[in-house]
C-alpha positions as CSV (number, residue, x, y, z in Angstrom):
1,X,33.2,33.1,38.4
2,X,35.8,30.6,38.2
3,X,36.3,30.5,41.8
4,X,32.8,29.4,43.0
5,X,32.0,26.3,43.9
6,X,29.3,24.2,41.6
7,X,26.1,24.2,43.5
8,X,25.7,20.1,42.9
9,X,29.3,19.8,45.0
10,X,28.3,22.6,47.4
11,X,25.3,20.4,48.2
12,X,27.1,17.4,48.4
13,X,30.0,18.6,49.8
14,X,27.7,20.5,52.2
15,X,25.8,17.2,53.5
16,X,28.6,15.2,54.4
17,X,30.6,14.4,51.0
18,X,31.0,11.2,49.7
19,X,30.3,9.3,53.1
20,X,26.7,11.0,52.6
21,X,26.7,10.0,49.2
22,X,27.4,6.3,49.5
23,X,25.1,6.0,52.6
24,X,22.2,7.5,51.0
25,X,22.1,7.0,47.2
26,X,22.7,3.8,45.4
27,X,24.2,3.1,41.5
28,X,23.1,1.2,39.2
29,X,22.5,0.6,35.3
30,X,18.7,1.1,33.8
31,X,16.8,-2.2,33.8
32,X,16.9,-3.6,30.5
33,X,13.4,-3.4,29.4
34,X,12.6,-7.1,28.7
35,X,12.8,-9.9,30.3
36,X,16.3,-11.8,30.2
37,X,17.6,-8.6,28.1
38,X,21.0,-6.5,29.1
39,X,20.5,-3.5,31.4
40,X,22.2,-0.4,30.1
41,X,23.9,3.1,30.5
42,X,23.9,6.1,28.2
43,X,25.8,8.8,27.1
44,X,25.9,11.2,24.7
45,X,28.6,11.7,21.6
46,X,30.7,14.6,21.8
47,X,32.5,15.9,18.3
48,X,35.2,18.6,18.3
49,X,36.0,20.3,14.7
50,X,37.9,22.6,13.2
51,X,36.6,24.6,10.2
52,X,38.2,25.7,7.4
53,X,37.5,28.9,8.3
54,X,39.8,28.6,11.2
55,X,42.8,30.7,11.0
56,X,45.1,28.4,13.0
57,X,44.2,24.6,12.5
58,X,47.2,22.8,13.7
59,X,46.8,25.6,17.1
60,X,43.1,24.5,17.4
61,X,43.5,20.8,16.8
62,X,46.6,20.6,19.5
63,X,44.1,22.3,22.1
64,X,41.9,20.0,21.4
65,X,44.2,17.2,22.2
66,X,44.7,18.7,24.9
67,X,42.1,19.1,27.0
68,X,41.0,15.4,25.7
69,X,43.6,13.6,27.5
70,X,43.5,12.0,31.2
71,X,43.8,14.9,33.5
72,X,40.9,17.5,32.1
73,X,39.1,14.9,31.3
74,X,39.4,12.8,35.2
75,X,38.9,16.6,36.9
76,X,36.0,16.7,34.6
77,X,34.4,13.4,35.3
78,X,35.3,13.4,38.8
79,X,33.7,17.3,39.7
80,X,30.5,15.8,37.7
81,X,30.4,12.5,39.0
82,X,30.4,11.5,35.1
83,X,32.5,8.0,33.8
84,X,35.5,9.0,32.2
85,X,35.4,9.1,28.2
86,X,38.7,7.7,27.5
87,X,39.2,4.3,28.1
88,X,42.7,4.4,29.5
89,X,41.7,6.8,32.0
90,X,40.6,4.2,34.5
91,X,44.0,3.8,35.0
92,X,45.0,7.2,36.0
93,X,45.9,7.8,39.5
94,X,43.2,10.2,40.2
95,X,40.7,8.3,38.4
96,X,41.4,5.4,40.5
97,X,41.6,7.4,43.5
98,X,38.1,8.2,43.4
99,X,35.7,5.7,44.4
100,X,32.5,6.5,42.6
101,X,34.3,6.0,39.5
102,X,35.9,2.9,40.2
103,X,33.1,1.0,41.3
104,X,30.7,2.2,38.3
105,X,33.6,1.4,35.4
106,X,31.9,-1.5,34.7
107,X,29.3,0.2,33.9
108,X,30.6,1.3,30.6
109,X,30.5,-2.2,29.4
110,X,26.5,-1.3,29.0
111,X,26.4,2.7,27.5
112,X,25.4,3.1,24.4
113,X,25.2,6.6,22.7
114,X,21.9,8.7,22.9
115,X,20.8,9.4,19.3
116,X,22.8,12.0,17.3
117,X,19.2,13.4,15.9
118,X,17.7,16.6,15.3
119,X,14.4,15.6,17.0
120,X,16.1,14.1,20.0
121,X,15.5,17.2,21.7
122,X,11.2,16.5,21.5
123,X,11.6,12.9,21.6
124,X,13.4,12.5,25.4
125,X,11.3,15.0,27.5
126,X,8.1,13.0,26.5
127,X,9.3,9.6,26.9
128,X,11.3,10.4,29.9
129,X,7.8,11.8,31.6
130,X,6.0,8.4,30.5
131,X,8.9,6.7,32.1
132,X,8.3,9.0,35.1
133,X,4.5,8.3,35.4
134,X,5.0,4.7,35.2
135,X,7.7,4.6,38.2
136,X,5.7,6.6,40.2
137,X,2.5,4.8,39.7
138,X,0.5,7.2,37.7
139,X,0.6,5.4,34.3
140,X,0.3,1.9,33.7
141,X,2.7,0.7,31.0
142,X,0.0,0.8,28.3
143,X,-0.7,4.0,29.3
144,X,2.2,5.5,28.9
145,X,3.2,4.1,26.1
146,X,-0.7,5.9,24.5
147,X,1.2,9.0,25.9
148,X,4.6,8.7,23.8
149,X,2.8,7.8,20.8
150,X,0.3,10.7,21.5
151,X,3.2,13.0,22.0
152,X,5.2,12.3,19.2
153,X,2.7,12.3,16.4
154,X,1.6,15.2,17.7
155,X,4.8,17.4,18.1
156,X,6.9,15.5,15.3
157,X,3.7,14.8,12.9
158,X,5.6,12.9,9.8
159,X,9.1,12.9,11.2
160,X,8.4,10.0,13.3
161,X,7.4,6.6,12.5
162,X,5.7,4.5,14.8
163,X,5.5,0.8,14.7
């Protein structure tokens, strides 16, 4: 229901709240992956549209606007612990008012967007499980990178190309 509490804050919320957080868990960007490259951040596209099917365009596209401005979108980002989407959000008071988001801002000087691709969906659980095996020790670089290649031909056959 709309009254229950997400079970990510619960937890949280539950251990201490943000004084847990910052004592125990640290924030950075991902490593850039070669040497003297730029680390980075990622994020994924979001598109809202309107079809021509829709009965009441100018209704839909002012909802829309909305629930894209600074306050759904700083309640969203700060209940997720996501950066905000909107550049000028950073200078809302309860953006600002929120220290998680505030000290990662900078971070959005590094995100880039995830692909907008069908295939996306096959591509990231099998490269993020090489990246897994390699930070935990049970992969070797080469190996993991046998294990994408591997992967990928095999679930995406002829809608990959590997260089």
């Amino acid at each position: 229901s709309a009254n229950e509490i997400p079970c990510k804050t619960y937890i949280l919320t539950d251990l201490g709240g943000e004084d847990y957080m910052w004592e125990n868990f640290g924030f950075g960007l991902i490593p850039a992956a070669e040497k003297g490259g730029k680390p980075n951040s990622i994020t994924h596209p979001l598109v809202y549209t309107v079809t021509s099917q829709c009965k009441h365009p100018d209704l839909a596209i002012a909802l829309i606007a909305k629930v894209t401005n600074y306050g759904p979108n700083t309640r969203h980002a700060i209940a997720s612990y996501h950066l905000g989407v909107l550049k000028g959000q950073s200078e809302y008071k309860f953006y600002k008012g929120s220290r998680l988001l505030t000290e990662t801002l900078y971070m959005l000087n590094y995100t880039a967007f995830l692909p907008n691709n069908p295939y996306w969906g096959t591509y990231s659980p099998i490269t993020f499980e090489a990246l897994a095996a390699v930070v935990s020790g049970d992969f070797t670089p080469e190996e993991a990178m046998d294990f994408v290649v591997e992967g990928l031909q095999r679930e995406l056959g002829d809608k990959v190309i590997i260089k």
